[in-house]
C-alpha positions in Angstrom: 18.2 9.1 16.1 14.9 7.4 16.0 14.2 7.8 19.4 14.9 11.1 19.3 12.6 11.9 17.0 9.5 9.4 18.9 10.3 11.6 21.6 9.8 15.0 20.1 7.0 13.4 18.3 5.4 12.2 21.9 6.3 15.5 24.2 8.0 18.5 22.1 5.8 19.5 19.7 2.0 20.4 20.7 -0.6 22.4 19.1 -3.3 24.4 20.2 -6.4 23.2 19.0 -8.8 26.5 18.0 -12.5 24.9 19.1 -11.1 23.8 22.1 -8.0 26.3 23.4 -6.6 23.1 24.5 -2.7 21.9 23.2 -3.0 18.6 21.5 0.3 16.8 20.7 1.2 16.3 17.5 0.8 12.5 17.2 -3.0 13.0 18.1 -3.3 15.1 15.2 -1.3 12.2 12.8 -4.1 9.5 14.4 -6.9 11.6 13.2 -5.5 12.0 9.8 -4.6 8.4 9.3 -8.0 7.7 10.3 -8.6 9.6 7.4 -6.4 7.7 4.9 -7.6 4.2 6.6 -11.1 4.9 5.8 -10.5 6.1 2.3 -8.1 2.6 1.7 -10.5 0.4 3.1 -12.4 0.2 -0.4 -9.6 -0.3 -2.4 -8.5 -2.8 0.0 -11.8 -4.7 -0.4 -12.0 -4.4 -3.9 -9.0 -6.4 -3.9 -9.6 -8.8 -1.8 -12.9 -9.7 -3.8 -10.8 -9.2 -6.9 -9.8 -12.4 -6.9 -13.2 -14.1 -7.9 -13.3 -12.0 -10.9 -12.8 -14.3 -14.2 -11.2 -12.3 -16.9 -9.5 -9.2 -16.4 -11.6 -7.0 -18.4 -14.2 -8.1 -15.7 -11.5 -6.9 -13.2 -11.2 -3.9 -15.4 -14.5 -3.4 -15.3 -15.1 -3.4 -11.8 -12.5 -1.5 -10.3 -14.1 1.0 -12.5 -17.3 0.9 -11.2 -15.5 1.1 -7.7 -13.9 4.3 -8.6 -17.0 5.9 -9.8 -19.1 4.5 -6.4 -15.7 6.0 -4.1 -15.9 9.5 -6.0 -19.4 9.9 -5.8 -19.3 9.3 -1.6 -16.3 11.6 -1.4 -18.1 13.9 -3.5 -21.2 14.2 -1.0 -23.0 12.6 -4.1 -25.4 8.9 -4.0 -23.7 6.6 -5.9 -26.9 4.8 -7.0 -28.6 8.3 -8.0 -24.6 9.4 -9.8 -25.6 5.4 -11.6 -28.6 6.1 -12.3 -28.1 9.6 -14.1 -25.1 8.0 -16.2 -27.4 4.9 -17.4 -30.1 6.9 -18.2 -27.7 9.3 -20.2 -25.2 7.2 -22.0 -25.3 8.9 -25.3 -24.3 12.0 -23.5 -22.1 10.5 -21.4 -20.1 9.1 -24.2 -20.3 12.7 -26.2 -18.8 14.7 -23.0 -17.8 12.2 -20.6 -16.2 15.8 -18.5 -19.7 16.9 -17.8 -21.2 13.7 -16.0 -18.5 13.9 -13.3 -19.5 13.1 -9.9 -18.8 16.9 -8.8 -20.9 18.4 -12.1 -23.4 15.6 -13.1 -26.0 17.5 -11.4 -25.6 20.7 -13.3 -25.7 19.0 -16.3 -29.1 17.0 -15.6 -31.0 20.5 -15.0 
């Protein structure tokens, strides 16, 4: 069974890519999109690994949070030191509507 399905994997099914009008097979396309996933992991995985030096677990705590907020500004096409910056300088806000100051809508919200 599971080399059947390496081989249709490998030679059956193909795609034609639309930029190019050339067939790609569909492994190619399962490369490029764990690419994807390995690039977005590779912060949590470091987090981790540096995880260990932290001291008490709030520390921990506190920052996997700041990783989360730095990883959803870059995904977000945002700068993580100016998404910071804005929710330092605007904690009292931040704390009254913390759904504003997302990395998405902070922007909107400063104007």
């Amino acid at each position: 069974m599971t080399g059947r399905a390496i081989g249709y994997a490998k030679n059956v099914s193909r795609r034609v890519d639309s930029n190019t009008g050339r067939a790609r097979r569909q492994h190619d396309l399962c490369r490029a999109r764990h690419s994807t996933c390995e690039g977005a992991l590779k912060k949590a995985v470091l987090n981790r690994k540096n995880a260990y030096f932290y001291k008490t677990q709030f520390g921990a705590e506190v920052g996997d949070l700041y990783m989360s907020l730095i990883h959803t500004a870059e995904r977000c096409a945002t700068s993580p030191f100016e998404y910071l910056r804005a929710l330092l300088g605007n904690a009292a806000a931040v704390a009254a509507a913390p759904e504003a100051w997302m990395p998405w809508n902070y922007a909107s919200t400063l104007t």
